[in-house]
C-alpha positions as CSV (number, residue, x, y, z in Angstrom):
1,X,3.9,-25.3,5.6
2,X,6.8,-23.0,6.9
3,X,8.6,-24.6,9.5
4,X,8.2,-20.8,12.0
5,X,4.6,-20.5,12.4
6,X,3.1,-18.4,14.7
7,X,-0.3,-20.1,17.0
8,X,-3.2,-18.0,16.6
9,X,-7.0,-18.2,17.9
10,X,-9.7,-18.0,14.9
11,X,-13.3,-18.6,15.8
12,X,-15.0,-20.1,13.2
13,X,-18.8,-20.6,12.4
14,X,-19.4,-24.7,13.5
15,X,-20.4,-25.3,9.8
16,X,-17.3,-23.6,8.3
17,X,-15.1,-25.3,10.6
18,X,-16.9,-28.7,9.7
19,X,-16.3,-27.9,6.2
20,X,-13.1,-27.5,6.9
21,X,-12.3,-30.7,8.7
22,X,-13.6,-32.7,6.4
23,X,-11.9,-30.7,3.4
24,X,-8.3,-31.7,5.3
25,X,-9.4,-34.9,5.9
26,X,-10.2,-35.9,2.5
27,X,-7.0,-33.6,0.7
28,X,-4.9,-34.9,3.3
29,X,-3.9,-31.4,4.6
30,X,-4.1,-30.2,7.9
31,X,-6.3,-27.2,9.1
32,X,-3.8,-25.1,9.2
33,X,-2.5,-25.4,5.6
34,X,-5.5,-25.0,4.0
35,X,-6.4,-21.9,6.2
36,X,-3.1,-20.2,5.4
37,X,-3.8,-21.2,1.7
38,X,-6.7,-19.2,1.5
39,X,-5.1,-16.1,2.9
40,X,-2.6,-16.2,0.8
41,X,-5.2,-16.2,-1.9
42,X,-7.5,-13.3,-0.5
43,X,-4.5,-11.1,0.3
44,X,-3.3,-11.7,-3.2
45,X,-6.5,-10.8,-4.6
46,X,-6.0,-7.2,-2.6
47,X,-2.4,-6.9,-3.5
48,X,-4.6,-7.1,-7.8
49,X,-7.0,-4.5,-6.8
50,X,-4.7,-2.3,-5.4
51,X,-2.5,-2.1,-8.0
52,X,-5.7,-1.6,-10.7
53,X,-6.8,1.3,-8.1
54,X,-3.4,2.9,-8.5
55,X,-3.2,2.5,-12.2
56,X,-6.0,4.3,-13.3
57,X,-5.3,6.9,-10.0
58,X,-4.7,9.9,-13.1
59,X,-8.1,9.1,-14.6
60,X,-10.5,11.7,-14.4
61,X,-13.7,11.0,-11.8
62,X,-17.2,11.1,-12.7
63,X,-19.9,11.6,-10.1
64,X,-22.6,9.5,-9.3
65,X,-25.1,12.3,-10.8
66,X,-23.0,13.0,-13.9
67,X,-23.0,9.0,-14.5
68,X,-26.6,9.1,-14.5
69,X,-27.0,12.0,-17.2
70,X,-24.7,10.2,-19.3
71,X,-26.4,6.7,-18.9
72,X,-29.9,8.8,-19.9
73,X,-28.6,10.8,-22.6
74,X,-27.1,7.7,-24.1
75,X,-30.6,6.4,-23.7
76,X,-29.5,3.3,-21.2
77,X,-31.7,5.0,-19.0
């Protein structure tokens, strides 16, 4: 863990923060690194989908309806 961390007040559901006691406990990790593990991860994971988003930005869009006609002419539908 860094050594400048910043204190911060999560509320978690009790049987998250169960889960997550006994996941430190028996990784031998505290709270607190496992919690900013799996931010790291999820924010990550947006960092992916943003960067599909913007590489297909110059696609052409297809509406909801005009998805449809295509499924049902290709007879998926």
């Amino acid at each position: 863990m860094s050594t400048e961390t910043i204190r911060s007040t999560v509320y978690l559901e009790p049987a998250l923060h169960q889960a997550l006691r006994l996941k430190a406990a028996s990784t031998r990790r505290s709270m607190s690194e496992i919690v900013n593990e799996a931010i790291r991860v999820a924010l990550s994971e947006d960092e992916e989908d943003l960067a599909a988003f913007a590489a297909r930005a110059a696609e052409p869009t297809l509406s909801y309806e005009e998805f449809l006609t295509r499924l049902k002419a290709d007879g998926a539908l």
